[in-house]
PAZA-598509 format. One record per residue (C-alpha): x, y, z; residue in three letters; chain. Coordinates in steps of 0.02 Angstrom, whole numbers, plus 32768, in hexadecimal, padded with zeros to 4 digits. Example, Ala and Ser with C-alpha at 12.3 -4.5 7.8 and 13.67 -1.06 7.14 Angstrom:
SITE:xx:yy:zz:type:mol
SITE:8267:7F1F:8186:ALA:A
SITE:82AC:7FCB:8165:SER:A
This chain:
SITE:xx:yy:zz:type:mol
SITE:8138:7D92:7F14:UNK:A
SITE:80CE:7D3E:7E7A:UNK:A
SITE:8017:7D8F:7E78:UNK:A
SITE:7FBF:7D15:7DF1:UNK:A
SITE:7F25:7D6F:7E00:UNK:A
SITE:7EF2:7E3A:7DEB:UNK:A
SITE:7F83:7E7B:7E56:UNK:A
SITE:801A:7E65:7E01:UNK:A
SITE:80D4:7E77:7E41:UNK:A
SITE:812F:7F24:7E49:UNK:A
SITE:81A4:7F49:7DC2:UNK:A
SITE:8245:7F4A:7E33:UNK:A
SITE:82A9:7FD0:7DC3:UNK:A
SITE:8242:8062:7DF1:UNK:A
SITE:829E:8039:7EB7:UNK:A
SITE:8305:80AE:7E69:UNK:A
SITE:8282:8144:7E54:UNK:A
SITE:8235:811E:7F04:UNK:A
SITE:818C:8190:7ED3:UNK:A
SITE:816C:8149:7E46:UNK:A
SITE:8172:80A2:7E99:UNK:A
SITE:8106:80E2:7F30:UNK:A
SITE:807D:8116:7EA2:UNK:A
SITE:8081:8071:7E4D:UNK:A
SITE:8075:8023:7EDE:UNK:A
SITE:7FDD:8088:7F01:UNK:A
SITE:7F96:803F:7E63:UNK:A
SITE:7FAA:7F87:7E98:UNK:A
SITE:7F5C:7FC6:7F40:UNK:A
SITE:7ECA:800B:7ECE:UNK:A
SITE:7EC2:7F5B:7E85:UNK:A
SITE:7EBE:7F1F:7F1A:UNK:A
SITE:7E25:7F83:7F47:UNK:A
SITE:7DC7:7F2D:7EAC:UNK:A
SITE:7E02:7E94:7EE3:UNK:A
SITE:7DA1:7E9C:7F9B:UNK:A
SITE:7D1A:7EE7:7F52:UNK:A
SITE:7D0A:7E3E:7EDC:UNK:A
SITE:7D1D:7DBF:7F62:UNK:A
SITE:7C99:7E32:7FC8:UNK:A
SITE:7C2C:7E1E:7F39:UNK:A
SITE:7C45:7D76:7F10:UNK:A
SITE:7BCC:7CEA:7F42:UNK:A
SITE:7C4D:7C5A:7F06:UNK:A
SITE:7D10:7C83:7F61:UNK:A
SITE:7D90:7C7B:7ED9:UNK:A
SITE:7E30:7C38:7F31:UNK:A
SITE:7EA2:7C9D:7EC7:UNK:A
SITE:7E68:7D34:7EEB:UNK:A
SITE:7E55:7D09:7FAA:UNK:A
SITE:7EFE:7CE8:7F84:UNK:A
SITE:7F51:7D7C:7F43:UNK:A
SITE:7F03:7DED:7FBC:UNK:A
SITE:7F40:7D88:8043:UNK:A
SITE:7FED:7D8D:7FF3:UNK:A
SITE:7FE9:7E46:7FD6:UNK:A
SITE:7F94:7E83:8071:UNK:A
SITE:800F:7E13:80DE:UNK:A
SITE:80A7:7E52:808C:UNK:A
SITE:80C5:7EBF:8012:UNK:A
SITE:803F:7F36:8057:UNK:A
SITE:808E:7F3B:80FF:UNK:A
SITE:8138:7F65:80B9:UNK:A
SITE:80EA:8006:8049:UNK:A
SITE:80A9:803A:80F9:UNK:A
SITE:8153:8038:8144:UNK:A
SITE:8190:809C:809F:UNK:A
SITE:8135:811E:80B9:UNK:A
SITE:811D:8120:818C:UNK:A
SITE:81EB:80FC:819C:UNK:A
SITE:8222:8170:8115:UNK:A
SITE:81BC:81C3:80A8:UNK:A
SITE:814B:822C:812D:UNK:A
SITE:81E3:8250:8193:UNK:A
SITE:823D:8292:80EE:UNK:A
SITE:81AA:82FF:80D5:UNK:A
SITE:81AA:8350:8172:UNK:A
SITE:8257:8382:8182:UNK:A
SITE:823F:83C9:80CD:UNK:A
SITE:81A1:8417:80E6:UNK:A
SITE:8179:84C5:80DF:UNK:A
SITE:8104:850E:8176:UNK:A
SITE:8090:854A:80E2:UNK:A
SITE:8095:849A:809A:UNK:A
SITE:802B:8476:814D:UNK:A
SITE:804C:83B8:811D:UNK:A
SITE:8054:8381:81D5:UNK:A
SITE:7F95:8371:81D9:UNK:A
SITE:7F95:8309:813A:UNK:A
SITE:8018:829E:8174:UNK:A
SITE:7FCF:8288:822A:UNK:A
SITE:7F29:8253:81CF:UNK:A
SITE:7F85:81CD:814C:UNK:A
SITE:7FDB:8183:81FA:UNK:A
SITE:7F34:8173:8258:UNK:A
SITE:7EE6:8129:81B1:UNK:A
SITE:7F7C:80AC:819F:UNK:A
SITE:7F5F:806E:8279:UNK:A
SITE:7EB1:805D:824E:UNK:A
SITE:7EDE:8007:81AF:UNK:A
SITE:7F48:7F96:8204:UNK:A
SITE:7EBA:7F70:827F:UNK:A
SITE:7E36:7F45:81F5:UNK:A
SITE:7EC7:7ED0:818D:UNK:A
SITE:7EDC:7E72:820E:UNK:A
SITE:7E33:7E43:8234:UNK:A
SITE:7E08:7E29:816A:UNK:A
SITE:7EB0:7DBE:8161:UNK:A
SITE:7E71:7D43:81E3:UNK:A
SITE:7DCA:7D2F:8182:UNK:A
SITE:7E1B:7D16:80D6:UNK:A
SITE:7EA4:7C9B:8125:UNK:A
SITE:7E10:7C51:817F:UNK:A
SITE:7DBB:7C3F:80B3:UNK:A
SITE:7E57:7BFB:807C:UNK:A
SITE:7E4C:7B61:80EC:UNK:A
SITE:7D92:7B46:80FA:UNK:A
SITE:7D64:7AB2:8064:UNK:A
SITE:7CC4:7B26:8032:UNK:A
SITE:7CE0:7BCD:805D:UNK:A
SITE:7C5E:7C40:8082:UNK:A
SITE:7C8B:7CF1:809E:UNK:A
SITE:7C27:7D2E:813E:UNK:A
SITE:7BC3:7DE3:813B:UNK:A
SITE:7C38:7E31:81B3:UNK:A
SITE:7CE6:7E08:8149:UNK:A
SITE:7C83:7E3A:80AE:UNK:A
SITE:7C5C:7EE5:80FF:UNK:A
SITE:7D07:7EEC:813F:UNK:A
SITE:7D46:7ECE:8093:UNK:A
SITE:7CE3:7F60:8051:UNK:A
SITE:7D09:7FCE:80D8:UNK:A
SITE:7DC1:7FB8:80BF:UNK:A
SITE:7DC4:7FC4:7FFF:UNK:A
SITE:7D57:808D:801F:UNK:A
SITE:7DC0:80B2:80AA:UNK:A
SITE:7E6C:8078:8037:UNK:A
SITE:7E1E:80DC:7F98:UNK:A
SITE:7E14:8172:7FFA:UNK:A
SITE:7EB7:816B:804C:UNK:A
SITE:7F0D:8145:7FBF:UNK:A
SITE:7EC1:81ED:7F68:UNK:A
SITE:7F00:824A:7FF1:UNK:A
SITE:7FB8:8211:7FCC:UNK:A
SITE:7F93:8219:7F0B:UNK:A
SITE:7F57:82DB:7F23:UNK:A
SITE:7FC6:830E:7FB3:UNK:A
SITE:8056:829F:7FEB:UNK:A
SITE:80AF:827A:7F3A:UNK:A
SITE:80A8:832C:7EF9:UNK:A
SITE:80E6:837E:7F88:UNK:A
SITE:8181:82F8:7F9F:UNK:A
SITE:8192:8311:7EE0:UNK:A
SITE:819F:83C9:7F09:UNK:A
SITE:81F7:83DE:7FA0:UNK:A
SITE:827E:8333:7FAA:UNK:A
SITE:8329:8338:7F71:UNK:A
SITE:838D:82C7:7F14:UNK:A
SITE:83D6:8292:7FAA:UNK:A
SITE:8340:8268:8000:UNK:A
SITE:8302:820A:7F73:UNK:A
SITE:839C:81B4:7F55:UNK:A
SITE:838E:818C:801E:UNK:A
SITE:82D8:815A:8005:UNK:A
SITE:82FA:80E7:7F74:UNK:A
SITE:8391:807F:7FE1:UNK:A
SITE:8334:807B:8071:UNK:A
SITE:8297:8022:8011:UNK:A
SITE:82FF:7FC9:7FAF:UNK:A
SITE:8355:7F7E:8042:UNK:A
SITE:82AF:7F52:80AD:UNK:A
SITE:8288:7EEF:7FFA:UNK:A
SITE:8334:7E84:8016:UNK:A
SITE:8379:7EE2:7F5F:UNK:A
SITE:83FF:7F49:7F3C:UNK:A
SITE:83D6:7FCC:7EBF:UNK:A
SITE:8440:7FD2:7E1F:UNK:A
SITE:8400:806E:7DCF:UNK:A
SITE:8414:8127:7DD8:UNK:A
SITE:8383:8183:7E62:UNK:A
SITE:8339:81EB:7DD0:UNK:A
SITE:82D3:8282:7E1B:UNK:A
SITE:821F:825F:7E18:UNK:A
């Protein structure tokens, strides 16, 4: 997908290092969270950015939920250590991405519902939704940043990653052509 505006596309060669591609996707997620925060803010709806976050939220954020729910939390767990105690962690990132999912879905039907109207005007509730998503993403995503990532760096195996990396790179319709290089 083409993102004109602040979030830009993923750079499909780091498929092959599946963490690295997890953390830059985090970074278009961040972008993402300055992107809500503008329309929120804005008295005048840009259409592009409307637009992208649409785009990204419908899609591409969806399938880096299914990334990490499908195969990268189940990867951790069998590779865990009981001192690692990352069950907790993980059972709070799944809660945050069902309420997630809940709060998306109600801020995509008010941005489709911008993209139609002739003069948009964003409504108090979808701009405190917006900012309510955009904390609650910012936080997540530090949780993954601080917890997730370095213990998969730590504790996966080539294998898994190698695993990992077809597995994402087949939910993205691609094939990988590289080497899985330990992240």
């Amino acid at each position: 997908m083409r993102y004109p505006g602040l979030i830009g596309p993923m750079p499909r060669e780091l498929l092959g290092e599946p963490l690295r591609f997890i953390a830059a996707d985090h970074d278009r997620q961040r972008s993402l969270c300055v992107l809500l925060d503008s329309i929120a803010d804005t008295e005048v709806v840009q259409t592009n950015a409307v637009a992208d976050a649409v785009t990204y939220m419908g899609h591409d954020m969806q399938t880096h939920i299914i990334d990490e729910e499908e195969d990268l939390f189940p990867l951790l767990r069998r590779r865990a250590r009981p001192n690692d105690e990352i069950d907790e962690v993980l059972g709070r990132l799944a809660a945050d991405h069902a309420t997630d999912a809940r709060l998306a879905e109600v801020i995509m039907r008010g941005l489709q519902a911008l993209q139609v109207h002739p003069k948009p005007v964003i409504s108090a509730s979808l701009r405190e939704n917006l900012r309510a998503f955009a904390e609650g993403q910012r936080q997540h995503l530090a949780l993954e940043n601080a917890v997730i990532l370095p213990m998969a760096r730590l504790r996966l195996t080539a294998p898994d990653l190698a695993s990992l990396a077809a597995r994402m790179a087949a939910r993205r319709g691609l094939a990988l052509e590289q080497r899985v290089v330990h992240a």
